[in-house]
MDTraj code that builds the backbone (N, CA, C; nanometers):
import mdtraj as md
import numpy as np

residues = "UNK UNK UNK UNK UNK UNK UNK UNK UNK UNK UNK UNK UNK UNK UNK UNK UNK UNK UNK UNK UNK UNK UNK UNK UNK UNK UNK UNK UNK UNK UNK UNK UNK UNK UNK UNK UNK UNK UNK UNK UNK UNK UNK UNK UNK UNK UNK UNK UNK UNK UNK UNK UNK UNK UNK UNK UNK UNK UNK UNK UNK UNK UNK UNK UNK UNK UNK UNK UNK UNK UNK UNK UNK UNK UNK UNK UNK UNK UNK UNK UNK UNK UNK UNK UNK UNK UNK UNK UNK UNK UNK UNK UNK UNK UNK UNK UNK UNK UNK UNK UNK UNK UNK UNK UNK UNK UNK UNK UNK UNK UNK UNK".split()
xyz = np.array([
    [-3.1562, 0.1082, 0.4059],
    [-3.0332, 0.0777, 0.3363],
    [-2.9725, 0.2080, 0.2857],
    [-2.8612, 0.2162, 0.3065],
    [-2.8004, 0.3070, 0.2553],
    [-2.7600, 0.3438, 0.1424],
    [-2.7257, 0.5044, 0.0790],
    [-2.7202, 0.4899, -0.1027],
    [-2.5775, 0.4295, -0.1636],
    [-2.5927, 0.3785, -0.2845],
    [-2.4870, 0.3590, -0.3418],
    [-2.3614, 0.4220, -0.3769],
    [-2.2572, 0.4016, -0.3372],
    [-2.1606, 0.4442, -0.3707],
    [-2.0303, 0.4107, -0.5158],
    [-2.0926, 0.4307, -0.6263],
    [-2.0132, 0.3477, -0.7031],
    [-1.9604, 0.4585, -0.8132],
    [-1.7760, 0.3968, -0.8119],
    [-1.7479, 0.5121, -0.9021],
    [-1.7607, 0.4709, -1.0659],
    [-1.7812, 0.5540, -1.1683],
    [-1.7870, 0.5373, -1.2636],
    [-1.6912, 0.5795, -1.3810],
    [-1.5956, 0.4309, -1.3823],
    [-1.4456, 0.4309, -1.4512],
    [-1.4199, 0.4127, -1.6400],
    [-1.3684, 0.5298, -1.6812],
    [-1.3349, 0.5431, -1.7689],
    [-1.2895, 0.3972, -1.8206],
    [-1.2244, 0.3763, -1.9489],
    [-1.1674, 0.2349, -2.0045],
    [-0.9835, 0.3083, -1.9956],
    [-0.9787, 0.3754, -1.9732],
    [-0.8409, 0.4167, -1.9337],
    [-0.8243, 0.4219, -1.7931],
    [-0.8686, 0.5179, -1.7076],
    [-0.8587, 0.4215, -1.5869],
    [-0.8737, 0.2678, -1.5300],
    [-0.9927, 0.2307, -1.6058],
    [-0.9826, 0.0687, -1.5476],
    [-0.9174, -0.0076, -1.6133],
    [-0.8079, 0.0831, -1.7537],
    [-0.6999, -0.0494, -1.7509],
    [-0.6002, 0.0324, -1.6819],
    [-0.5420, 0.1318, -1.6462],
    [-0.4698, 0.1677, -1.5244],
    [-0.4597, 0.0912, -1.3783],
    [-0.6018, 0.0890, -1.3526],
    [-0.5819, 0.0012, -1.2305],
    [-0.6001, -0.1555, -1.2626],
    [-0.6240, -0.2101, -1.3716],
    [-0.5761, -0.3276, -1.3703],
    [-0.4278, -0.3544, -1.3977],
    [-0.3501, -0.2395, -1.4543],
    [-0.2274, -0.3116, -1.4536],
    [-0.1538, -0.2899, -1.3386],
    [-0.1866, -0.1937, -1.2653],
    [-0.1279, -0.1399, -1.1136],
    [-0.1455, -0.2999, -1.0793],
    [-0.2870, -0.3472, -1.0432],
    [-0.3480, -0.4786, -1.0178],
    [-0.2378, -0.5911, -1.0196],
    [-0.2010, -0.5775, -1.1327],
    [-0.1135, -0.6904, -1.1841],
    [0.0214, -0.6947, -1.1552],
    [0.1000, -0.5825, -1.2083],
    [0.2376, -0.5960, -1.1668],
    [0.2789, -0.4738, -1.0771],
    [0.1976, -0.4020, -0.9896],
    [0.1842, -0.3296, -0.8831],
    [0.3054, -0.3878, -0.8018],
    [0.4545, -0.3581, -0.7319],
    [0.5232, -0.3687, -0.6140],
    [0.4793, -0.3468, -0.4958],
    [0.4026, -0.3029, -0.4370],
    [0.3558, -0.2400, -0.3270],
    [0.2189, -0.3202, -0.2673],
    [0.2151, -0.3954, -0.1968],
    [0.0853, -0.4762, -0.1939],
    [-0.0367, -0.4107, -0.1519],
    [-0.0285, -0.3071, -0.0423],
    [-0.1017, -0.2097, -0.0393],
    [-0.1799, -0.1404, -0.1383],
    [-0.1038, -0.0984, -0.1859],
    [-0.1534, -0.0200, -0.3302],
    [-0.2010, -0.1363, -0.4183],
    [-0.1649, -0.2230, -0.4294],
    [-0.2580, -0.3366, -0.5000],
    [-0.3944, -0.3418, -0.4581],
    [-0.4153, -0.3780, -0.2947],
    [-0.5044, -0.3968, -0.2762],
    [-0.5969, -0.2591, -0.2812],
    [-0.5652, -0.1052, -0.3065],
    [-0.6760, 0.0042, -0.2983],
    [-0.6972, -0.0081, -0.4515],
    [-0.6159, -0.0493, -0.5305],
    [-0.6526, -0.0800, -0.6840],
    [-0.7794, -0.1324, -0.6868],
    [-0.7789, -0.2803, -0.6351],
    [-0.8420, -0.3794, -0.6193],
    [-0.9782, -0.3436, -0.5934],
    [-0.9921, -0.2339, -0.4614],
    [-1.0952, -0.2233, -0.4428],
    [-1.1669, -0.0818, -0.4576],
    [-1.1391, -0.0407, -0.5697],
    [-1.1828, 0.0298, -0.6691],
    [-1.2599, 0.0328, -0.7778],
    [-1.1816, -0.1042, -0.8343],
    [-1.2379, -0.2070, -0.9368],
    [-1.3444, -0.2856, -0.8862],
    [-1.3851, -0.3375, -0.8086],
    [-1.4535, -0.3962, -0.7211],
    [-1.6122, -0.3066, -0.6759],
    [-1.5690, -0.2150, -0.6486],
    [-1.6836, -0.0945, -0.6343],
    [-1.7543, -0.0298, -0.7597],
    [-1.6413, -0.0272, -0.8782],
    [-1.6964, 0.0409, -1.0073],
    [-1.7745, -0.1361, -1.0412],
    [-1.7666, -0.2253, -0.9853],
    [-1.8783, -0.3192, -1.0899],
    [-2.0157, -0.3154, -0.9751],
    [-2.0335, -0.2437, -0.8669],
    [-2.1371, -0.2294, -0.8143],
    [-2.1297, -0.3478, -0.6520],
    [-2.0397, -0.3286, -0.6429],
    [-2.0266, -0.4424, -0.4720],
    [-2.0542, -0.2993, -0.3422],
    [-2.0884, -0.4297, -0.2258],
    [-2.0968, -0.3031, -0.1211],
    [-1.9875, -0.3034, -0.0769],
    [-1.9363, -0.1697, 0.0096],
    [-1.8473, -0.1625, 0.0574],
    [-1.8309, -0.2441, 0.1531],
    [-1.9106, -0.3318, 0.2304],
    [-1.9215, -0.4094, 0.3539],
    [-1.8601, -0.5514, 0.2471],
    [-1.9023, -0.5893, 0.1894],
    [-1.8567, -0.7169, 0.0398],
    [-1.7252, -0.6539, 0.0051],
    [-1.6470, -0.5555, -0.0324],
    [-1.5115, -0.4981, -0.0654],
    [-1.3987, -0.4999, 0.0649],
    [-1.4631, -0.4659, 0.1416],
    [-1.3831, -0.5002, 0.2830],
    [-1.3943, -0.6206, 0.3142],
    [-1.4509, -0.7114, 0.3191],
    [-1.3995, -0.8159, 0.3681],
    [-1.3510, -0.9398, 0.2720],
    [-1.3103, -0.8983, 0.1387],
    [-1.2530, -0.9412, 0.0266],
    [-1.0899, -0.8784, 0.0693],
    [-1.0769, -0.7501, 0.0823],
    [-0.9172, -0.6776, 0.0353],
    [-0.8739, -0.6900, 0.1834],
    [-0.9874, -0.6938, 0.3440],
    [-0.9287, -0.7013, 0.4527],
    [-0.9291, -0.5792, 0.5497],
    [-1.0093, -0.4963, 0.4769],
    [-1.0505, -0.3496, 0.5572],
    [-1.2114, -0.3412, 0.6018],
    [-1.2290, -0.2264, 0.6744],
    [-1.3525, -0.2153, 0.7096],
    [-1.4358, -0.1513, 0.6172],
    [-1.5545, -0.1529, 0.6390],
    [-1.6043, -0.0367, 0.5165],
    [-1.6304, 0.0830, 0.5067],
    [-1.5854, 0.1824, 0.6249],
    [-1.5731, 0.2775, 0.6393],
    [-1.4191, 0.2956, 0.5569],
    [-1.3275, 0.2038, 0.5607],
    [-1.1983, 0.2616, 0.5171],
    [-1.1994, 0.2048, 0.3661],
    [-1.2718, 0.1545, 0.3452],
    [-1.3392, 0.1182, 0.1456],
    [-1.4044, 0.2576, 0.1047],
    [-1.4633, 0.2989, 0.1903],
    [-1.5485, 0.4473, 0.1628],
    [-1.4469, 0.5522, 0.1231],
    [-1.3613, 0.5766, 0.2614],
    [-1.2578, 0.6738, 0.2375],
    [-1.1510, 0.6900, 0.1345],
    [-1.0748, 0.5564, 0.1267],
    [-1.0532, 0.5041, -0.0245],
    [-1.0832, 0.5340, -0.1080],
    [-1.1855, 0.5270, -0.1423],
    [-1.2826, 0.5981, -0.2593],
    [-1.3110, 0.6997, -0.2977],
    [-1.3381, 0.7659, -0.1498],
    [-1.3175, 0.8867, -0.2006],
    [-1.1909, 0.9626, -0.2452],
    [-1.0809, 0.9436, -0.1640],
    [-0.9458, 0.9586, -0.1680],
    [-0.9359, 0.9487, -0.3166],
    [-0.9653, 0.8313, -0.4003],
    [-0.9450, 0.7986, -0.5537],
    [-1.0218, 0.9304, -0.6462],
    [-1.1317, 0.9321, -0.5896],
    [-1.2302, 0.9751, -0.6493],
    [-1.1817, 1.1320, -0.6761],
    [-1.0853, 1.2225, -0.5950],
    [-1.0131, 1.3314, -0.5459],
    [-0.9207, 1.3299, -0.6086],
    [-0.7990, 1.2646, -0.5904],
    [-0.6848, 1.2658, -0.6516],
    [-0.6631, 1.1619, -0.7773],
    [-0.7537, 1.0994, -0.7789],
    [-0.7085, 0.9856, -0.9073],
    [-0.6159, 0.8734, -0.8619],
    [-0.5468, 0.8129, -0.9186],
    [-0.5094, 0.6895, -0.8684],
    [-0.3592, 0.6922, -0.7600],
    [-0.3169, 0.8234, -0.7663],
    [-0.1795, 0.8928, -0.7106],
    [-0.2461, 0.8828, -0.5713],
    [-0.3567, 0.9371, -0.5463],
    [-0.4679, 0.9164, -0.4043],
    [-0.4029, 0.7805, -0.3673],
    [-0.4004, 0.6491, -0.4326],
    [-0.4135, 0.5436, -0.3660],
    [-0.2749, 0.5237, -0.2884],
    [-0.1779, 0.5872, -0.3148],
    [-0.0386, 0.5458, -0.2656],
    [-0.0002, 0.5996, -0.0944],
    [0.0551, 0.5478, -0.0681],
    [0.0695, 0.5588, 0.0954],
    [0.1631, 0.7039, 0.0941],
    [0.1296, 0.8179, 0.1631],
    [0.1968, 0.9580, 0.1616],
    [0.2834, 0.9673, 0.2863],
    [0.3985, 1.0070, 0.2186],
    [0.5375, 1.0429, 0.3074],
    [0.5128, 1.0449, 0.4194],
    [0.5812, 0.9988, 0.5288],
    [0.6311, 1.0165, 0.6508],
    [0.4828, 0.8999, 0.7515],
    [0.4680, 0.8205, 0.6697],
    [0.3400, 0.7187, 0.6917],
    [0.4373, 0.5925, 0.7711],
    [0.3729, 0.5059, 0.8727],
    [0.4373, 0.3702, 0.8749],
    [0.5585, 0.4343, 0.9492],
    [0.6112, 0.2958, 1.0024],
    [0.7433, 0.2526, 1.1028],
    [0.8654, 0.3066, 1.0321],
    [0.9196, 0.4142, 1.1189],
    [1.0413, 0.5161, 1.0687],
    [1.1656, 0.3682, 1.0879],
    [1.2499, 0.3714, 0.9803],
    [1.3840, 0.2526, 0.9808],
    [1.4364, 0.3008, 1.1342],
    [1.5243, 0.1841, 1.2251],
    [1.5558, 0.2013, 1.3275],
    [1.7352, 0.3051, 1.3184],
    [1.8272, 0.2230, 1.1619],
    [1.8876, 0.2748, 1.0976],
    [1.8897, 0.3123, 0.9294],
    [1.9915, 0.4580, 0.9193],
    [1.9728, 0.5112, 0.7539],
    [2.1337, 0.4498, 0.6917],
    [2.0884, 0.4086, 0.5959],
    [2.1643, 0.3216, 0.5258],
    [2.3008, 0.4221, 0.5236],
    [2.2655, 0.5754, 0.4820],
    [2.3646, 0.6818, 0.3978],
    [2.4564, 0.7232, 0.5388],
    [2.3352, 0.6851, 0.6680],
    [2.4590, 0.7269, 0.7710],
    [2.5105, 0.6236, 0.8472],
    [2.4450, 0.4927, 0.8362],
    [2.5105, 0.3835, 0.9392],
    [2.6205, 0.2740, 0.8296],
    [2.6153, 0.2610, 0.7404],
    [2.6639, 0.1964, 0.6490],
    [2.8049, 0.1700, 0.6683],
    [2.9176, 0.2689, 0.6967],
    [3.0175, 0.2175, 0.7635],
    [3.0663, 0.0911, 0.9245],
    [3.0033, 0.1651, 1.0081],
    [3.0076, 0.1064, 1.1149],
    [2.9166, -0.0184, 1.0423],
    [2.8261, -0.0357, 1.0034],
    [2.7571, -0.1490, 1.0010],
    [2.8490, -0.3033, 0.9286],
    [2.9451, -0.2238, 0.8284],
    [3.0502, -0.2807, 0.7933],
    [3.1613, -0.3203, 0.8344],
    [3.1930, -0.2274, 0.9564],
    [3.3414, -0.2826, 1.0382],
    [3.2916, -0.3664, 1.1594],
    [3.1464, -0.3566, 1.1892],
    [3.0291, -0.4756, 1.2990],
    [3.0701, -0.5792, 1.2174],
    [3.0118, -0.6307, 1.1025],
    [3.0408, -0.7120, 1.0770],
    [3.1862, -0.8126, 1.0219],
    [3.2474, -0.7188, 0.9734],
    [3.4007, -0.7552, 0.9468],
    [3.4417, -0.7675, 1.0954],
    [3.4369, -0.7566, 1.2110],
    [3.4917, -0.7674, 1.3508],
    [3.4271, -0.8853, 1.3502],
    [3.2689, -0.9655, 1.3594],
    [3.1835, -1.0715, 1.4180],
    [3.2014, -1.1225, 1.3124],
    [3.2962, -1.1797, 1.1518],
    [3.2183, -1.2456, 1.0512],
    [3.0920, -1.3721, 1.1528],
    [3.1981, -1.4275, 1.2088],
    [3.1636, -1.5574, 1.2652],
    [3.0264, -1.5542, 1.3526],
    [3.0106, -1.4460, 1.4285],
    [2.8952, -1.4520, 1.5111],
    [2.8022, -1.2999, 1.4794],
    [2.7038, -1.3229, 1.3717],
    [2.6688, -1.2270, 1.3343],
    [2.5727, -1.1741, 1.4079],
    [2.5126, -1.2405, 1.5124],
    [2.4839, -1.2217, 1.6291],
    [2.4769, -1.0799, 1.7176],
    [2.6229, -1.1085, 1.7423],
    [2.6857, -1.0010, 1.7646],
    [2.7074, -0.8948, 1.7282],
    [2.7311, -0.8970, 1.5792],
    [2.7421, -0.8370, 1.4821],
    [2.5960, -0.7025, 1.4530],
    [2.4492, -0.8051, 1.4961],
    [2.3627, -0.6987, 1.4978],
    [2.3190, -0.6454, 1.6055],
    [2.3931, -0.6965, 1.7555],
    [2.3764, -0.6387, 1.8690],
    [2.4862, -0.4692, 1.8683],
    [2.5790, -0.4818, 1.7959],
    [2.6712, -0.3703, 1.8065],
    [2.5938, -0.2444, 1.7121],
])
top = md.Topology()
chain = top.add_chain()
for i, resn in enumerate(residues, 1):
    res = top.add_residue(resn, chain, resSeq=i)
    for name in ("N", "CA", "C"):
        top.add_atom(name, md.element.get_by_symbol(name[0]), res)
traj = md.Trajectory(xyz[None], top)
């Protein structure tokens, strides 16, 4: 069996990540909260992953990630995930005279 990995959380961090926990926007980041808290009461990482939906290699890394940067670690870093197809600051006109041309068939409206 392999050794334990458990971090050992201040009462200021673990009400940090319980309120992230709670009214957190980002569901992601909820769930690396989650399983943080989860690890500081002594669970395996194989039991933490298949609670939040990850493997336990990526509960490990997590952890450590936290364990490094503190809870700023848990947030998803720039230029991560599906780039928008359009930017609001440059399509925003045309996207407005698309639709003022199609009110009726908006259809159309997001084919243009």
């Amino acid at each position: 069996m392999g050794r334990k990995n458990t971090p050992v959380l201040s009462e200021t961090q673990r009400a940090e990540l319980t309120k992230v926990l709670k009214t957190g926007k980002i569901h992601a980041f909820r769930c690396r909260c989650h399983l943080i808290l989860m690890k500081a009461e002594g669970r395996t990482s194989k039991d933490v992953g298949e609670i939040v939906g990850l493997c336990n290699v990526s509960v490990n890394s997590w952890l450590k990630r936290y364990n490094e940067e503190g809870i700023e670690g848990l947030l998803t870093k720039p230029g991560r995930g599906r780039k928008p197809s359009i930017r609001q600051e440059d399509d925003q006109g045309a996207i407005l005279l698309a639709v003022k041309a199609n009110r009726q068939r908006i259809s159309m409206a997001k084919a243009e």
